[in-house]
C-alpha positions as a LaTeX table, in Angstrom:
\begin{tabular}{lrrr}
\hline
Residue & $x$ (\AA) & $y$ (\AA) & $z$ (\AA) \\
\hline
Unk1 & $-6.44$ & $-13.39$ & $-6.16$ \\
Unk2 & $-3.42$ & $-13.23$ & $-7.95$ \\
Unk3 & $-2.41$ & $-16.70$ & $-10.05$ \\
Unk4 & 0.63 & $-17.80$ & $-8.13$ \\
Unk5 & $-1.71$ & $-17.55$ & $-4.80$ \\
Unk6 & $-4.03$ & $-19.62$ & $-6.71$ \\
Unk7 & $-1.99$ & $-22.34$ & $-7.85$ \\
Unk8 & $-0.43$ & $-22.43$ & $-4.17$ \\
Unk9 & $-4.12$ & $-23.03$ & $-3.08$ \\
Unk10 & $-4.66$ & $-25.88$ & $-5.26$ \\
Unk11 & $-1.37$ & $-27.25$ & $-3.84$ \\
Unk12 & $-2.56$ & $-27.45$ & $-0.50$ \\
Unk13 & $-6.48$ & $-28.10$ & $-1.26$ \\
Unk14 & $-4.76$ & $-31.36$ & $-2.64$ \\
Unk15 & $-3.30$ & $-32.22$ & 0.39 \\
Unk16 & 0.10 & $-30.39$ & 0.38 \\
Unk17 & 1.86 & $-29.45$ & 3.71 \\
Unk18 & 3.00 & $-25.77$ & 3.31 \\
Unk19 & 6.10 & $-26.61$ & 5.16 \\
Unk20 & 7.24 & $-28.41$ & 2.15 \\
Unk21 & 7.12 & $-25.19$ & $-0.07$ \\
Unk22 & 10.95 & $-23.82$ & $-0.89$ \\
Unk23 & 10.54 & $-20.79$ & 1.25 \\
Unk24 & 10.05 & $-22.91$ & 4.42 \\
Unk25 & 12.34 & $-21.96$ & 6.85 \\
Unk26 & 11.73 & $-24.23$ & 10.24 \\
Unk27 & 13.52 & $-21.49$ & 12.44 \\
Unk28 & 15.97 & $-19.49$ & 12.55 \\
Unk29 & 19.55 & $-19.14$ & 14.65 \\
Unk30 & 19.11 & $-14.54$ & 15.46 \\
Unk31 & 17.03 & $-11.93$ & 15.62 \\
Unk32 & 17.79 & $-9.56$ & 13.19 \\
Unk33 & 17.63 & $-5.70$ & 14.52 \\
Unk34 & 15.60 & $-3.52$ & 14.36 \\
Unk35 & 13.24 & $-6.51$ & 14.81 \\
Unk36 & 15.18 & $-7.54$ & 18.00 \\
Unk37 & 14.70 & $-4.18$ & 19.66 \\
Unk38 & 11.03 & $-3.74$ & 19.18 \\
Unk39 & 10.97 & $-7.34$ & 20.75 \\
Unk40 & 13.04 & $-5.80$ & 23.81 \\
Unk41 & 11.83 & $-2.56$ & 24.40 \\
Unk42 & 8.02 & $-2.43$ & 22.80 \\
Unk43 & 6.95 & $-6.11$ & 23.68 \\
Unk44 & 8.95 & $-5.88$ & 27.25 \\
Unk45 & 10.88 & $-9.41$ & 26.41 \\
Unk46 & 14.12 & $-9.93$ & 28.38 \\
Unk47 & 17.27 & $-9.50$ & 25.77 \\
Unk48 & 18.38 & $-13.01$ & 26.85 \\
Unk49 & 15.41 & $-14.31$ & 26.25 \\
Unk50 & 14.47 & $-12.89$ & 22.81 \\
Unk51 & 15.61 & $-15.87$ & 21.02 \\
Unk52 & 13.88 & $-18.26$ & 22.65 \\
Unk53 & 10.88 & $-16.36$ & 22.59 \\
Unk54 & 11.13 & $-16.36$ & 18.76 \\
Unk55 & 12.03 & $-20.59$ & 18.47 \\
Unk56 & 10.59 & $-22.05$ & 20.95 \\
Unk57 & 7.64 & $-24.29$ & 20.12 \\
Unk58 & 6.11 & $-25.37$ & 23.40 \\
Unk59 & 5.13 & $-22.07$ & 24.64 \\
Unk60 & 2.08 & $-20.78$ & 22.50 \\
Unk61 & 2.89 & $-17.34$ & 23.28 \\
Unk62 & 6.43 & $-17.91$ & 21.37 \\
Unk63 & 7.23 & $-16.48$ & 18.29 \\
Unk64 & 7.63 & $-19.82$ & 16.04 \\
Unk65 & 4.09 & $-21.07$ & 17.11 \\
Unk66 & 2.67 & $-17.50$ & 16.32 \\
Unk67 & 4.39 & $-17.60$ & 13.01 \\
Unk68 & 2.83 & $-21.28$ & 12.19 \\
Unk69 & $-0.31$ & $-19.90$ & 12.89 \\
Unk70 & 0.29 & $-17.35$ & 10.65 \\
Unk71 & 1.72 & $-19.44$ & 7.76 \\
Unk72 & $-1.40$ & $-21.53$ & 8.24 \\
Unk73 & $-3.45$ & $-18.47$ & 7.40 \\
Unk74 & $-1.76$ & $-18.36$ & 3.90 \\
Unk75 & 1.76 & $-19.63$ & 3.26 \\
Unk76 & 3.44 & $-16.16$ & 2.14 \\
Unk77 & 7.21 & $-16.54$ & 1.49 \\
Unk78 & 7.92 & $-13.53$ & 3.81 \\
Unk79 & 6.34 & $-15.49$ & 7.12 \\
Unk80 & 7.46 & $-19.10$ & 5.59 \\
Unk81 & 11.16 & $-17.60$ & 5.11 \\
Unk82 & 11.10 & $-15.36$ & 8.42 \\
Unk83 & 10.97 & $-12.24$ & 5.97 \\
Unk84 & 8.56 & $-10.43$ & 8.24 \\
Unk85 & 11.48 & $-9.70$ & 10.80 \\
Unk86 & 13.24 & $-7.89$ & 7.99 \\
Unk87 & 11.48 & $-4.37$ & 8.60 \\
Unk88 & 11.07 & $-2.35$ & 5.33 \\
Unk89 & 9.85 & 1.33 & 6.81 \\
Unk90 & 12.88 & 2.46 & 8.83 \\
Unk91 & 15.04 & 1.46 & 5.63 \\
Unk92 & 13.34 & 4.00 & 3.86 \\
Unk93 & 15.38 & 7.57 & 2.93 \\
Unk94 & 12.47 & 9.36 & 4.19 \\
Unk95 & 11.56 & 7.29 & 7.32 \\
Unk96 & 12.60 & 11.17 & 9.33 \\
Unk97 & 10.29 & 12.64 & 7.26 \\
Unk98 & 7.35 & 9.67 & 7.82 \\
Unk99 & 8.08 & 10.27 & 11.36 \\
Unk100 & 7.85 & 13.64 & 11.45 \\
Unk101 & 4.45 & 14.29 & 9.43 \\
Unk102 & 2.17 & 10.75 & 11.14 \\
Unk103 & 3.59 & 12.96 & 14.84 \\
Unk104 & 2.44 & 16.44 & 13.76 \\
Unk105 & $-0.94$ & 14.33 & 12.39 \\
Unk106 & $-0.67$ & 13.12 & 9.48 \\
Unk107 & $-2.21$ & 9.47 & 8.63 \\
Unk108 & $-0.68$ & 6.57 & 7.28 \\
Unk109 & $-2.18$ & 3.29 & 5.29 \\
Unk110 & 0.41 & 0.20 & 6.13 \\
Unk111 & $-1.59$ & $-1.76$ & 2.75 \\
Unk112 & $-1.45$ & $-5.42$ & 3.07 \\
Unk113 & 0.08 & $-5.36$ & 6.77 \\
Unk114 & $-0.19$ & $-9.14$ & 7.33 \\
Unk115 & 0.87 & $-9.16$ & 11.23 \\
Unk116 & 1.43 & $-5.87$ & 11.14 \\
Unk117 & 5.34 & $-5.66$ & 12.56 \\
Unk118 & 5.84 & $-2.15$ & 10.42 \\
Unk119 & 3.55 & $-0.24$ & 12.12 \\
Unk120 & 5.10 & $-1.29$ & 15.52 \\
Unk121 & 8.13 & $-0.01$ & 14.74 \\
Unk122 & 6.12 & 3.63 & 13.93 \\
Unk123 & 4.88 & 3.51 & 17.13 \\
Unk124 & 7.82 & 2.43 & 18.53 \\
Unk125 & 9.62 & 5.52 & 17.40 \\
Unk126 & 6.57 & 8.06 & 18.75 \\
Unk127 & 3.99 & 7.67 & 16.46 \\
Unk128 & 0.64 & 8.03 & 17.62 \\
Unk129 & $-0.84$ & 4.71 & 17.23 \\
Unk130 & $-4.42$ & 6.36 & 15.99 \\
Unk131 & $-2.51$ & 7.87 & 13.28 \\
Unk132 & $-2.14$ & 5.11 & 11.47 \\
Unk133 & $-4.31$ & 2.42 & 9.21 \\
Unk134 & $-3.79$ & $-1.40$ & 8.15 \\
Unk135 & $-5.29$ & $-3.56$ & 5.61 \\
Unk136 & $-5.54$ & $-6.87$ & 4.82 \\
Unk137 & $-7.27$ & $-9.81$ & 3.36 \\
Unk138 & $-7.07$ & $-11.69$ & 6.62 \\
Unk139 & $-8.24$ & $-10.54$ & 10.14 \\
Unk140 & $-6.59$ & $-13.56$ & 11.60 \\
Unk141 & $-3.04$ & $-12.00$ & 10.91 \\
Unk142 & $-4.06$ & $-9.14$ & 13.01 \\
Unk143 & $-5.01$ & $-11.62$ & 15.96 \\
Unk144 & $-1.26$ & $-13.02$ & 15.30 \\
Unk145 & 0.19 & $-9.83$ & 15.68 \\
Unk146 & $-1.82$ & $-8.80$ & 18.69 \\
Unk147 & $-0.15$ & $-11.76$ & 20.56 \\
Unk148 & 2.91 & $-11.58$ & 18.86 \\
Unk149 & 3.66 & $-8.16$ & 19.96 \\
Unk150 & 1.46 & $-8.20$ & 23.26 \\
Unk151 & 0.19 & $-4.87$ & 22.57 \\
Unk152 & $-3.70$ & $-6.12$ & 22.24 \\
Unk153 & $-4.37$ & $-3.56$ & 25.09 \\
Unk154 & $-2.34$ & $-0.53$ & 23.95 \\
Unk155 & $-2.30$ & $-0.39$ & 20.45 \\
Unk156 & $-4.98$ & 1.53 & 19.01 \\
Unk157 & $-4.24$ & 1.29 & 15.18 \\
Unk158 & $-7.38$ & 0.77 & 12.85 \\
Unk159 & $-7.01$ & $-1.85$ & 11.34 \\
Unk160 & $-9.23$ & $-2.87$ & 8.22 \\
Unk161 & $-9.96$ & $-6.15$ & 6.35 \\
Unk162 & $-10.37$ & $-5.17$ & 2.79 \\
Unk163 & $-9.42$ & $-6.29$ & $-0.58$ \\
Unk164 & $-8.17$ & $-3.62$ & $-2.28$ \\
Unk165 & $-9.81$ & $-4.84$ & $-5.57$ \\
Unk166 & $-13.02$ & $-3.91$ & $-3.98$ \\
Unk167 & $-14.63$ & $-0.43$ & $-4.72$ \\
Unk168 & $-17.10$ & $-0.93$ & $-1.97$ \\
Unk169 & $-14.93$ & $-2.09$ & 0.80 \\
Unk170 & $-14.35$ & $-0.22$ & 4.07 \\
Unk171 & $-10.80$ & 0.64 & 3.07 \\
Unk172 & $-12.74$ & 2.70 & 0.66 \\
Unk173 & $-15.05$ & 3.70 & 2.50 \\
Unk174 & $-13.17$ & 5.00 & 4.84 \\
Unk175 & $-9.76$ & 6.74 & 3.60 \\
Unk176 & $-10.29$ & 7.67 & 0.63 \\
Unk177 & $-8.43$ & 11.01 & $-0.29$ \\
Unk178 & $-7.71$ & 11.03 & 3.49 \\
Unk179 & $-3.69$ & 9.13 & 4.37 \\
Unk180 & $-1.03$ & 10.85 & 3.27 \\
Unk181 & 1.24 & 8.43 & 2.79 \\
Unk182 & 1.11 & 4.80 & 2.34 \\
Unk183 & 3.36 & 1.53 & 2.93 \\
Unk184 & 3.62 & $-1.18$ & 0.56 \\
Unk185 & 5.89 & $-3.90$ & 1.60 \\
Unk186 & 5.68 & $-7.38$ & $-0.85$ \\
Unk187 & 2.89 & $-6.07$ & $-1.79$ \\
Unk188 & 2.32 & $-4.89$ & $-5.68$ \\
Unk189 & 4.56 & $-8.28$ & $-6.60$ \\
Unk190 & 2.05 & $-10.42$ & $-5.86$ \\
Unk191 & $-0.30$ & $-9.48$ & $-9.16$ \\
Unk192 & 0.20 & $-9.54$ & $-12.73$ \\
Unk193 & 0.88 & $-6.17$ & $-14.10$ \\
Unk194 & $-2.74$ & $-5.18$ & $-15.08$ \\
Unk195 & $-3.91$ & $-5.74$ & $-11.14$ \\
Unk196 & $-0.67$ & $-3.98$ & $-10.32$ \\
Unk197 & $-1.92$ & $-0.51$ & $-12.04$ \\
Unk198 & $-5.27$ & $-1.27$ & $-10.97$ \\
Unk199 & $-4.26$ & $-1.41$ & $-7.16$ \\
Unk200 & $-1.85$ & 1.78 & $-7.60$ \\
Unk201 & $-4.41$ & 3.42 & $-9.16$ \\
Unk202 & $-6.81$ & 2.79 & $-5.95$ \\
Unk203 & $-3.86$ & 3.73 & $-3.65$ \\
Unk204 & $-3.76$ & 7.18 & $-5.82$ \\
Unk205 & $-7.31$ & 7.60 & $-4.70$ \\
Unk206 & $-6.67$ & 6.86 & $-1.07$ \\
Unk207 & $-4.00$ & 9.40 & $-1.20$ \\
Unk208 & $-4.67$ & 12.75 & 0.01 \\
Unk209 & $-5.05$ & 14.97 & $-3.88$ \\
Unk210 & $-1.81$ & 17.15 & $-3.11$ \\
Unk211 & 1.83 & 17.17 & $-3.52$ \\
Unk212 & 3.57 & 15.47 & $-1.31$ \\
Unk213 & 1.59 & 12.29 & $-0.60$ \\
Unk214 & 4.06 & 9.42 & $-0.75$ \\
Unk215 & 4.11 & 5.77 & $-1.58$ \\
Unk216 & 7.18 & 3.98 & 0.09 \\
Unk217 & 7.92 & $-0.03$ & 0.19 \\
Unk218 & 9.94 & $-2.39$ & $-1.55$ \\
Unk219 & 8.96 & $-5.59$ & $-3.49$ \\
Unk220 & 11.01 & $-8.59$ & $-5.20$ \\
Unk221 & 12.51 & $-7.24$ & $-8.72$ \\
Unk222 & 13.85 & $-9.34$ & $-11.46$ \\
Unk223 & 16.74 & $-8.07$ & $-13.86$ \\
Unk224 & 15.20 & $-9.94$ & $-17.25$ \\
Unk225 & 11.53 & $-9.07$ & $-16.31$ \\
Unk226 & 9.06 & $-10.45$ & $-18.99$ \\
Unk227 & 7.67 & $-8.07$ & $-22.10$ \\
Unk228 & 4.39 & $-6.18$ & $-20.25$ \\
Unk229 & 2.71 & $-6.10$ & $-23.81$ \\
Unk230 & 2.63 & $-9.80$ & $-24.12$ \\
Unk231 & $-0.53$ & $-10.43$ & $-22.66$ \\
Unk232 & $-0.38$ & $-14.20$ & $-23.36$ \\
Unk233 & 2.56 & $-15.18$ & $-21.77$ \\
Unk234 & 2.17 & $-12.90$ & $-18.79$ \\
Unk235 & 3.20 & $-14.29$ & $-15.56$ \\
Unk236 & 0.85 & $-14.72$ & $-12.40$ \\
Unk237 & 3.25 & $-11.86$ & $-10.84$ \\
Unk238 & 5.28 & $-9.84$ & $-12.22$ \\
Unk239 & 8.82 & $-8.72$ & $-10.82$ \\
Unk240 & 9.77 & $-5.27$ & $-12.29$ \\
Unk241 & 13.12 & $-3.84$ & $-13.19$ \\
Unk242 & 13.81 & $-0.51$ & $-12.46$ \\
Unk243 & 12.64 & 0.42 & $-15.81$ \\
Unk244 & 9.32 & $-1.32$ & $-16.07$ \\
Unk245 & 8.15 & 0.15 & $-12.64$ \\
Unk246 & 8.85 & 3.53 & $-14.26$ \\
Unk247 & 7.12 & 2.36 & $-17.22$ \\
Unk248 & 4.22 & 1.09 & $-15.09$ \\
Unk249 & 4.08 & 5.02 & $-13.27$ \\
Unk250 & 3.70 & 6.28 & $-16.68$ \\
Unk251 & 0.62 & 4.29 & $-16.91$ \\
Unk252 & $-0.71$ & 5.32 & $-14.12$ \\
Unk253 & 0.32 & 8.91 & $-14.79$ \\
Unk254 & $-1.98$ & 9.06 & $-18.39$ \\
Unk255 & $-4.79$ & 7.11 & $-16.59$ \\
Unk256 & $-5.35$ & 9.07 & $-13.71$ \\
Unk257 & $-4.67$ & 12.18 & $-14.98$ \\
Unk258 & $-1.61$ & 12.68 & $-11.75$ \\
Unk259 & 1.78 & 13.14 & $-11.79$ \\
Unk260 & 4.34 & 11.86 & $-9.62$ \\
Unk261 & 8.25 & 11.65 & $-8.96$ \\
Unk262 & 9.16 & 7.86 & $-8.73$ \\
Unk263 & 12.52 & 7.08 & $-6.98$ \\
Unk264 & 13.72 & 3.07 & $-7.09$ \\
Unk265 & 16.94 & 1.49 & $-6.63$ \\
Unk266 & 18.35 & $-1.76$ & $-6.40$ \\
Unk267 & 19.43 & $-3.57$ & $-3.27$ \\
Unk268 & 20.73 & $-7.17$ & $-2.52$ \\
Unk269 & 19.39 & $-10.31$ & $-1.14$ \\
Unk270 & 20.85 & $-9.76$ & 2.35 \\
Unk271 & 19.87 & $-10.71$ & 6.77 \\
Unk272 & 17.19 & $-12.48$ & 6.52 \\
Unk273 & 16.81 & $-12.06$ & 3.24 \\
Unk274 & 19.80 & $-13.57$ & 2.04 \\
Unk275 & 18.49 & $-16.83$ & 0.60 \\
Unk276 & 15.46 & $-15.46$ & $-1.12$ \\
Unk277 & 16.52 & $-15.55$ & $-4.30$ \\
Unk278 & 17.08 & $-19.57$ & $-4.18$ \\
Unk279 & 12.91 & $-19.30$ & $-4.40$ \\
Unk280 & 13.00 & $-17.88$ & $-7.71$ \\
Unk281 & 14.40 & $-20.91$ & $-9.60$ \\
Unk282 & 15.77 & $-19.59$ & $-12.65$ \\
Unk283 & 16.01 & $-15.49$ & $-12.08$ \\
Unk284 & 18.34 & $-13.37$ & $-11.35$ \\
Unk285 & 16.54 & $-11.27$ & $-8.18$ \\
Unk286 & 16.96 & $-8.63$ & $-6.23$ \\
Unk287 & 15.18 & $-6.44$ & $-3.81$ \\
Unk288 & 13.50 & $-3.60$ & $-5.49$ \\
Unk289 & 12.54 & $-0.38$ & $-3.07$ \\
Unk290 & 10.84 & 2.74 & $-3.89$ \\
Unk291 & 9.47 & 5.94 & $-2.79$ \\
Unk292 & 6.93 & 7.77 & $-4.74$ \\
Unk293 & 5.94 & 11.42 & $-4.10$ \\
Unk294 & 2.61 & 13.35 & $-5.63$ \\
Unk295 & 3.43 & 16.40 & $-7.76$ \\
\hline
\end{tabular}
């Protein structure tokens, strides 16, 4: 467990309500697309009802309840904040090309899903649902997103709780050398940059060996990120630059013996995402995305 979801623990073992944490958002005023259209055409809601559906906390079924349950699970900024509606696959320069390969067969490995609202929009757009895999820590967000999404009966995604620490877990078990590509969304920014290399490294191995296999997401950067080689000062998490998650690559390059071409870019705070950086008191933020592809 990484430290900052450590110290957050101790918060609320004390006695802390997560709603008082400075990502809290208590609802929110739209839906922002392509969130809104999955709601509408994949979960069958009525367009003038969407909202509602999302804010209204009577109805158990409605989006704001499911997302308390979820932030009771573990407070993540991206369901405290309403992040999870910003969807981070079909922003991706080679969504065409995910599309394409998880409909002619390929597999793909959603890592840390939480509710799992990417992989709707893959099926959404014609994936096969059995083509693709989920992991997380916590089998109660895949409950959430079951009733979230009202798919429990027609979605047939595998979903797996594993830690991806563990070298004996089922995700292991199952897929290694076997997806071709895998999502990462607020994902690798929630370690320090030792666990960081040590869970790319295990997504290498999970990775089908041959060019080609990708690694797509986006994760909160930082444009002053801390010195990686002092080891006694090194934060809980560490937010990359564009040059440090290079650096990082050429880590993992020398220690796994692979190569691979490693695209990132900048992007703004913006949607639902606009007050984000507000949460990192102190930092100048941004939104860092990526797509990595096997040589």
């Amino acid at each position: 467990m990484a430290k900052a979801e450590n110290e957050i623990q101790s918060m609320l073992s004390k006695g802390m309500d997560p709603k008082e944490l400075p990502w809290y958002e208590p609802t929110i005023d739209e839906i922002p697309e392509p969130a809104k259209t999955i709601l509408e055409n994949y979960s069958k809601i009525p367009s003038d009802r969407v909202l509602q559906h999302v804010v209204d906390v009577i109805d158990v079924l409605k989006w704001v309840i499911q997302r308390e349950r979820a932030y009771s699970v573990f407070p993540y900024p991206c369901i405290g904040s309403f992040r999870f509606l910003d969807l981070s696959i079909p922003q991706s320069p080679v969504y065409a090309e995910v599309l394409q390969r998880l409909k002619s067969g390929e597999k793909l490995l959603d890592v840390g899903c939480a509710i799992g609202q990417e992989l709707r929009q893959l099926v959404y757009d014609g994936v096969p649902s059995e083509n693709i895999y989920a992991s997380d820590l916590r089998r109660d967000f895949f409950d959430i997103g079951y009733d979230l999404f009202a798919d429990h009966e027609t979605l047939n995604c595998n979903f797996i709780v594993a830690d991806i620490f563990d070298s004996d877990s089922e995700l292991v078990k199952k897929l290694t050398g076997k997806v071709s590509i895998v999502n990462a969304a607020s994902f690798f920014h929630l370690f320090p940059w030792d666990k960081q290399v040590e869970a790319i490294k295990r997504v290498v191995t999970l990775l089908r060996p041959e060019p080609g296999s990708l690694l797509i997401g986006r994760q909160a950067g930082r444009t002053d990120p801390e010195d990686p080689d002092d080891k006694e000062n090194a934060p809980g998490n560490y937010r990359h630059d564009l040059a440090t998650w290079k650096r990082m690559w050429e880590q993992v390059e020398r220690e796994t013996g692979t190569r691979w071409q490693v695209d990132s870019w900048r992007e703004d705070w913006q949607g639902v995402d606009k007050g984000f950086d507000k949460y990192h008191a102190n930092v100048e933020s941004f939104k860092l995305r990526f797509v990595v592809r096997k040589l």
